[in-house]
N, C-alpha and C positions, 0 to 999 in steps of 0.2 A: 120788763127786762131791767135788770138791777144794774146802779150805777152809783158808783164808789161817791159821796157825799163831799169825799177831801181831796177825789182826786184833782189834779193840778190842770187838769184837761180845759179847755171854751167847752162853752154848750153848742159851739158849731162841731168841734172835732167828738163830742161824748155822744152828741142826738138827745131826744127828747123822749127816748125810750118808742118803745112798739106797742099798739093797740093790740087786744084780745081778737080782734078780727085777724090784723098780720098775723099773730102766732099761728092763730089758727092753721092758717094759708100756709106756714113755712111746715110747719107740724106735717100739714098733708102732703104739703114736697117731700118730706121727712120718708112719710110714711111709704111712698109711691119707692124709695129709695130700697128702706130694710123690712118693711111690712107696719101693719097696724099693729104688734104688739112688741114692735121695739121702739116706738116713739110713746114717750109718757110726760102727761104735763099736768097730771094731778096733784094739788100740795103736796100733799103727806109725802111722797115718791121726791117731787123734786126740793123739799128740805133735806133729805139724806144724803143728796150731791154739795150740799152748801160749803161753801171755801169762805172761810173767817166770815161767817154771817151772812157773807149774799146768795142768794137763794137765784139758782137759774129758770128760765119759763119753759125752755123744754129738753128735755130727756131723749138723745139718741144712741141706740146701740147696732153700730155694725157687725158685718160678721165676717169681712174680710176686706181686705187692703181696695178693692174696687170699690166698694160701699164708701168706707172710711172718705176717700178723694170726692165723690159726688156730696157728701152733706157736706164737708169742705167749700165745695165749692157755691152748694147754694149758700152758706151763712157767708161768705165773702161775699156774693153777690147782694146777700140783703143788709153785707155792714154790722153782722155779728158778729159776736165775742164770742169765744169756743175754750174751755178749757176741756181738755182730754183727762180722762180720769181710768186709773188703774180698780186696785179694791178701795182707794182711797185711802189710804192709813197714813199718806203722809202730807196730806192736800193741808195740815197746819204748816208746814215750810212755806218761808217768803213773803210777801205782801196783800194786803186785802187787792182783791182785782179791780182797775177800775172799773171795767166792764165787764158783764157776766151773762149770757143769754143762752148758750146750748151746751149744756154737760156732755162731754161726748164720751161713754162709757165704752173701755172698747176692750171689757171682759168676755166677749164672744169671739173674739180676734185670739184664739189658744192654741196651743199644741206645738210640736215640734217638727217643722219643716223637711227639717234632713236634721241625721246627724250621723257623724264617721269615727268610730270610735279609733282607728286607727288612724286615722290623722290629727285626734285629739281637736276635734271641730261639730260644734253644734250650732245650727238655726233654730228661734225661737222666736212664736210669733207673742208680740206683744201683751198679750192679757192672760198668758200664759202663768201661773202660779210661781213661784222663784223653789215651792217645797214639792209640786209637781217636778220640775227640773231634775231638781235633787236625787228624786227616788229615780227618776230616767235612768242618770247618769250613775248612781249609785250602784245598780243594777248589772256595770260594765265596770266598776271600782275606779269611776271618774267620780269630779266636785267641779263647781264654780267655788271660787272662794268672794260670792255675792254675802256676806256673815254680815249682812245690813240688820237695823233694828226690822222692827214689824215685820220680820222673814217670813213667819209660818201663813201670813195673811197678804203679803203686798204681790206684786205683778211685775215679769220680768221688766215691763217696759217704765212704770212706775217707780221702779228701783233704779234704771238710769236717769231716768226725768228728775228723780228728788234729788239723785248726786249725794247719800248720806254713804258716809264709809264703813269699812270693815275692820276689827281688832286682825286679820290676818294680811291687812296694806301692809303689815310691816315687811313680809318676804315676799306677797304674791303682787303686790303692788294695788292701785283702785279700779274699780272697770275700765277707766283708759285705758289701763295697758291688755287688758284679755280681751276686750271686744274689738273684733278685726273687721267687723261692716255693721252696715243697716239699711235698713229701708225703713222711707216716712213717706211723708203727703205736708206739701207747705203750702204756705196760705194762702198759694191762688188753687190748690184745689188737685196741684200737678205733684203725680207720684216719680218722687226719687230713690237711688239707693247711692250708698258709698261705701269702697272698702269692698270687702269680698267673701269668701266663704271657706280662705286659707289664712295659713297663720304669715305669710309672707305674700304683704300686700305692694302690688306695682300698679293698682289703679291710679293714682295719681293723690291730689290731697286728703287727707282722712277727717273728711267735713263730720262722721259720723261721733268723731269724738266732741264735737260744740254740743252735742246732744245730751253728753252727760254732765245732769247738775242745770238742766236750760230748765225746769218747772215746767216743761210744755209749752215754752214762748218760742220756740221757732218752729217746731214742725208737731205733729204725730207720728211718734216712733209706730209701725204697724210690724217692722221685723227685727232681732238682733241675732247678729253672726258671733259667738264667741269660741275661743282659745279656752279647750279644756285640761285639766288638770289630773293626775294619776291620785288614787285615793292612798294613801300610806297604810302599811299596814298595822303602825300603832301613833298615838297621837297624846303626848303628855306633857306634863308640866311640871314645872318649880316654883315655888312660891317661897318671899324670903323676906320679911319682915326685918323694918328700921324706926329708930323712933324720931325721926323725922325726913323732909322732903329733900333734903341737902344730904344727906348721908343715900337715901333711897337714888336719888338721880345719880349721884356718884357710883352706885353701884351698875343704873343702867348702861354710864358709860363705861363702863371694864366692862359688861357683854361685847358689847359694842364693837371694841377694841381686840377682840379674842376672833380667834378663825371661827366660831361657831355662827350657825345662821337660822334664828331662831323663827318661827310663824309668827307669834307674837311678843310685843315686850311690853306690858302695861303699867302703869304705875297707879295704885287706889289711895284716894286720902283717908283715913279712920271714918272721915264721916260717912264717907262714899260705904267703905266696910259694915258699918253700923246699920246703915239703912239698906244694902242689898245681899250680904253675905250674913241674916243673922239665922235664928234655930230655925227658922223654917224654912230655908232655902235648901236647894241642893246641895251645896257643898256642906253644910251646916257639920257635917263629920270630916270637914278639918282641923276644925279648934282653931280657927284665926285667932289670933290678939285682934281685937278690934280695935285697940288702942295705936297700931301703930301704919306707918305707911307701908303698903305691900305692894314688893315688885313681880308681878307674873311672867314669868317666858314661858312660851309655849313652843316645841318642837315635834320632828314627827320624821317620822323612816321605819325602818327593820327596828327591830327588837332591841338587835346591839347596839346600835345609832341610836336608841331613844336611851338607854343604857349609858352610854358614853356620856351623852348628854346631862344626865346627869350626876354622875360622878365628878365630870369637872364643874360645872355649878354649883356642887357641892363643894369643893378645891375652892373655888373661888369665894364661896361665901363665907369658909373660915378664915379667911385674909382679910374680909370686912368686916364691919361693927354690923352685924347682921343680932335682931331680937332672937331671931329663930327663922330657920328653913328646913323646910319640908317638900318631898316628890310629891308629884301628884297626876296618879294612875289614871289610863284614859277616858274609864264613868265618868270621875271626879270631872277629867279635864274636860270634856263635853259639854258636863253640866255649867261647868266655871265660864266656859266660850259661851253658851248662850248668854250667860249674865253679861257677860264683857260687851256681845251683839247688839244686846237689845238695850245697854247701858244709859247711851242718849233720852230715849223713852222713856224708859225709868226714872231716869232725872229730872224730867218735862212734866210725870206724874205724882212726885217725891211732893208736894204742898200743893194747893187750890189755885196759887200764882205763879210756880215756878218758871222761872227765866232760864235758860240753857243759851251761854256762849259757846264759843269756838273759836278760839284763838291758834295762826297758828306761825309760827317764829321755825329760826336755825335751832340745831340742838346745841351750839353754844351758847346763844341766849335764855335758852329753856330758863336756865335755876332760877336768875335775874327776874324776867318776869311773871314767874311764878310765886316767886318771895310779893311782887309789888301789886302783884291780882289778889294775894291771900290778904294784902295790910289793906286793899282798899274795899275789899268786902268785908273785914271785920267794921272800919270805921263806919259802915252803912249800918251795923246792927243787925245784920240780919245772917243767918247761918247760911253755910254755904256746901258745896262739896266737891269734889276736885276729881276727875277723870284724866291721865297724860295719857295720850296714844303713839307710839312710837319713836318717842323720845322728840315730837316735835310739833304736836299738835295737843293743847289744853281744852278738855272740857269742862269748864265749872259753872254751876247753878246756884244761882241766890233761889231761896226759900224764903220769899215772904213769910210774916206769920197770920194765920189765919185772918180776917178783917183787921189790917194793917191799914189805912188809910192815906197811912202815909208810902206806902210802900211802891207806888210807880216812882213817888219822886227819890227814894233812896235807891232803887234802879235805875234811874235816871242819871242821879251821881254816879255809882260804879260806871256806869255805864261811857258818860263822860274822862271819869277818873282813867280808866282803861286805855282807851283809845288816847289818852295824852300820851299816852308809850309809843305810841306810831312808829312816829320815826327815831327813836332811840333802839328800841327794840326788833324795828321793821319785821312787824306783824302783820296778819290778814285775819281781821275780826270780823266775825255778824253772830247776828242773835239766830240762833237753832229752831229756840221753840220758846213762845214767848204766850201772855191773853190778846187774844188779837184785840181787843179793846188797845192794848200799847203798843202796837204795832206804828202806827201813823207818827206817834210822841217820839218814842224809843226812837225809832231809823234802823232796823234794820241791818241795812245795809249797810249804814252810814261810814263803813271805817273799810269795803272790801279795795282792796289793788284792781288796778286795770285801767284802760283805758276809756272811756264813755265814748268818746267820737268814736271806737272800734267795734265797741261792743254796740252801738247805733245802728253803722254801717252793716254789721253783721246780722241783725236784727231786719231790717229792712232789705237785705237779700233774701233774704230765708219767706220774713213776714210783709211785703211790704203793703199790706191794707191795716197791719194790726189789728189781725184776726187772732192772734193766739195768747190768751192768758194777759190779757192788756195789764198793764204794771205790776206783775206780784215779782217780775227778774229785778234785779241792781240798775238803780239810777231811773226806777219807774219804768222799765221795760216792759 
């Protein structure tokens, strides 16, 4: 059973790990649970569940929320580590674990529960595909606006546990706000749910939103209740180049500031441009200047409404020092929205090292610390590229260069240099996607808002054996 080397734990509170004999023995608890060919504890099989390096000893997959609670409850009883795993595509967010012993796979746990298309309300059980969903709801000219990285591969339940966002937060807001219940299983073993299966909730607390963005450290999500969405029947965009980030954020705020209420509003740096928008990308038959910052809005309605849209966008961009602005038709903009969705990842896989922050401030502060994130990654040397999401949240990635040697400790500096903004800029930073090799150095965490005594407290209702996902949450959770 694997055990984090740095975690910060005694050897009374970590154990001395489990003999081949135990596994054995829990394997066949396992087994007597979901059957003998849903428990696996052969290498090869459990390296492919591995989180930053550690390798679990056994492989369980349920097939429904009863299952799910009984292997729950035997790995609490024997004092296992449990992390829950979707398709995995996003099991690099957060910290190496300290403890690791049963992957709990819970890709049999699928389908769609109920759902009302006139109530604009769907149930979804957890290992359910987020692009399964999609075609469901599509089918009834509904959407989740879930427009997370890794979409076409990750699991609805996966995609709240990671807590990564969407270029459409900007009007539909993040899964907080459209997901109205759930049901899990906490770490004694015992099945809950919270919230409900309407869009107007009187249950009482809405525990089910801790859920999102928790990595799997207080429960296992086995069901989600969400708030659906009417599909529009056109969906386009504007694009309007500047030749710099001061001039481009100036323009996001005149949107802003206009009755128009756009899906998305993006801001891309050249670099950002250069490496995802070049001749073999889909949009590639736009002709960007790749030389200069581009502002995207993305909007969406009737024909006339997409229309409207942009005539005054149009209006409005001959008022600024705009390079050039161009519409940009619903292919085009599809294809533009996947690049925007999957942006994070892209950036994570953009060099052999890359580092992906997340900074996220007011939009009055935006420019400010934009200008002071860009001078302290040039002083590191090391190229960089720049993501804005909604006029309030920064994604930028240092790029190592290839066998850079020195390149943790010039992430290290920005890394430092950054977080001196804290409290001037009153930001909420962590690192996205990092080598988990710098995970431990780095921190992580080291700069998010919150409370620790609450977020303990919280932790210990929910978990309190710390069965789930032992420290990969904030503050070693």
């Amino acid at each position: 059973m694997w055990r984090n080397p740095h975690s910060h734990q005694s050897d009374a509170q970590s154990g001395d790990g489990v003999s081949s004999a135990a596994t054995s023995t829990v394997a066949s608890r396992f087994e007597i649970v979901v059957g003998n060919a849903n428990v696996r504890t052969q290498l090869a099989t459990l390296a492919e569940f591995s989180v930053d390096g550690a390798i679990p000893s056994i492989i369980a997959q349920p097939e429904n929320a009863e299952q799910t609670a009984e292997i729950v409850r035997i790995a609490a009883e024997e004092k296992l580590a449990v992390i829950p795993c979707g398709a995995r595509t996003a099991l690099g967010v957060g910290m190496p674990p300290a403890r690791f012993d049963v992957a709990l796979d819970m890709t049999r746990v699928r389908g769609v529960a109920h759902y009302d298309p006139g109530d604009l309300t769907v149930s979804v059980n957890s290992g359910t595909p987020l692009a399964e969903v999609a075609k469901i709801l599509g089918e009834k000219s509904q959407f989740l606006p879930l427009a997370i990285p890794f979409f076409e591969n990750a699991t609805v339940g996966g995609a709240i546990a990671c807590g990564l966002d969407s270029p459409l937060r900007h009007f539909y807001g993040t899964a907080r706000d459209f997901v109205i219940g759930a049901e899990f299983v906490d770490g004694t073993g015992a099945r809950a749910k919270s919230g409900g299966r309407v869009v107007k909730n009187v249950t009482g607390y809405d525990f089910h939103k801790l859920l999102n963005g928790s990595l799997g450290s207080l429960a296992v999500i086995t069901r989600i209740n969400f708030r659906t969405f009417p599909l529009q029947p056109a969906r386009r965009g504007f694009l309007a180049s500047f030749s710099d980030e001061a001039r481009a954020l100036a323009f996001v705020r005149e949107v802003a500031q206009t009755p128009l209420t756009p899906t998305l509003l993006e801001v891309l740096s050249p670099e950002f441009s250069k490496l995802f928008l070049t001749e073999k990308s889909p949009v590639a038959s736009l002709r960007l200047d790749l030389q200069t910052w581009t502002v995207c809005v993305g909007f969406e309605g009737s024909t006339e409404v997409c229309e409207r849209y942009s005539r005054d966008l149009t209006r409005l961009a001959r008022t600024a020092p705009t390079q050039d602005a161009i519409a940009v038709l619903d292919t085009q903009f599809l294809s533009l929205l996947e690049i925007l969705r999957e942006a994070p990842a892209l950036m994570s896989r953009a060099a052999p090292q890359s580092v992906v922050f997340r900074f996220a401030t007011l939009p009055a502060r935006l420019p400010d610390l934009l200008r002071a994130l860009r001078s302290f990654a040039s002083s590191s040397w090391m190229p960089s590229t720049v993501l804005i999401r909604s006029g309030t949240i920064v994604y930028l990635a240092v790029l190592p260069r290839e066998r850079d040697e020195s390149a943790l400790k010039q992430v290290a500096y920005f890394w430092k240099s950054a977080c001196s903004l804290r409290a001037q800029f009153e930001i909420n930073a962590a690192i996205l996607f990092c080598p988990a090799a710098w995970k431990m150095e780095l921190g992580i965490w080291a700069h998010v808002s919150g409370s620790m005594d609450l977020e303990r407290r919280i932790k210990n209702a929910f978990d309190p054996s710390d069965t789930f996902a032992p420290g990969r949450f904030v503050g070693g959770i």
